[in-house]
C-alpha positions in Angstrom: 22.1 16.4 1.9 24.6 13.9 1.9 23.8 10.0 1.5 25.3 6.3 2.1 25.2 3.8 -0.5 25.0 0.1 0.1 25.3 -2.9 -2.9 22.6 -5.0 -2.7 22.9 -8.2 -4.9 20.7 -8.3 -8.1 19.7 -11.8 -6.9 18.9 -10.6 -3.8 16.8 -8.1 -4.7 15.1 -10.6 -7.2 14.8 -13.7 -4.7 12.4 -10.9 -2.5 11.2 -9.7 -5.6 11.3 -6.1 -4.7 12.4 -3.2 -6.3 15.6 -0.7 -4.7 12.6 1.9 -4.3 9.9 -1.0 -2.4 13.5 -2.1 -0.4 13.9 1.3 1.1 10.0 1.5 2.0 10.5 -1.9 3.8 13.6 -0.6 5.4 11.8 2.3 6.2 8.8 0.5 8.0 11.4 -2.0 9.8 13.1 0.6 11.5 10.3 2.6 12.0 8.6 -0.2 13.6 11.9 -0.8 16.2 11.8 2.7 16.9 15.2 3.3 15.5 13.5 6.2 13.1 11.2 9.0 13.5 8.6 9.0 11.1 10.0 12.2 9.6 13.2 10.1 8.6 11.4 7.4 7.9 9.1 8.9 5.4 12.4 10.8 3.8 13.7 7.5 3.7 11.1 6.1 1.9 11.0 8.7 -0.4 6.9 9.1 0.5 5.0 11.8 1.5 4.3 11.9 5.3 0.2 11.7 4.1 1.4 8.3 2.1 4.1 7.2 4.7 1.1 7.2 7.6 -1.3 5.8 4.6 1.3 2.9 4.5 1.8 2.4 8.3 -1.8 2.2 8.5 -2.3 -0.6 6.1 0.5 -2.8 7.2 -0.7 -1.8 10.9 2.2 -0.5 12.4 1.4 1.7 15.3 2.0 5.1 14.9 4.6 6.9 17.9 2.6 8.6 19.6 2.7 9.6 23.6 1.9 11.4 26.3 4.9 13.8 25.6 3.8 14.7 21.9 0.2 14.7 23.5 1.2 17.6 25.5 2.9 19.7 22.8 0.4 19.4 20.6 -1.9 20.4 23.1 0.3 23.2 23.7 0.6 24.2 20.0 -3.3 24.1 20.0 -3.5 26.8 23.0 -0.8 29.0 21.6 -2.7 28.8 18.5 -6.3 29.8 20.2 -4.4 32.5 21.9 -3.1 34.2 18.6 -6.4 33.9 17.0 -8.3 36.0 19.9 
């Protein structure tokens, strides 16, 4: 996979008093938040696991994505699944 780097200041990173690892989290979140990331990406971008990425989302209260659209597929995933099991 390839990656980006950005230089974040030391003091910068000091003056929030957050770690590179809790930066990427709350870049993560932000962008999840503005619908700019799915939460696959954002999860990959925190470096969480989806389980501790919707864990996280939960406590800060940050709706999930979540429409009619992925309520039909996973409605259809659900009947194809029935179907194979019979």
């Amino acid at each position: 996979m390839a990656s980006a780097s950005i230089e974040i200041p030391t003091d910068v990173l000091e003056s929030a008093r957050l770690s590179p690892d809790q930066l990427k989290l709350e870049l993560a979140l932000s962008l999840y938040a503005q619908r700019r990331l799915s939460i696959g990406k954002a999860r990959e971008l925190a470096g969480l696991s989806l389980w501790e990425f919707r864990q996280v989302l939960g406590v800060r209260r940050i709706e999930a994505h979540y429409d009619l659209t992925a309520l039909a597929e996973d409605l259809a995933t659900v009947d194809a699944l029935r179907d194979t099991q019979q």
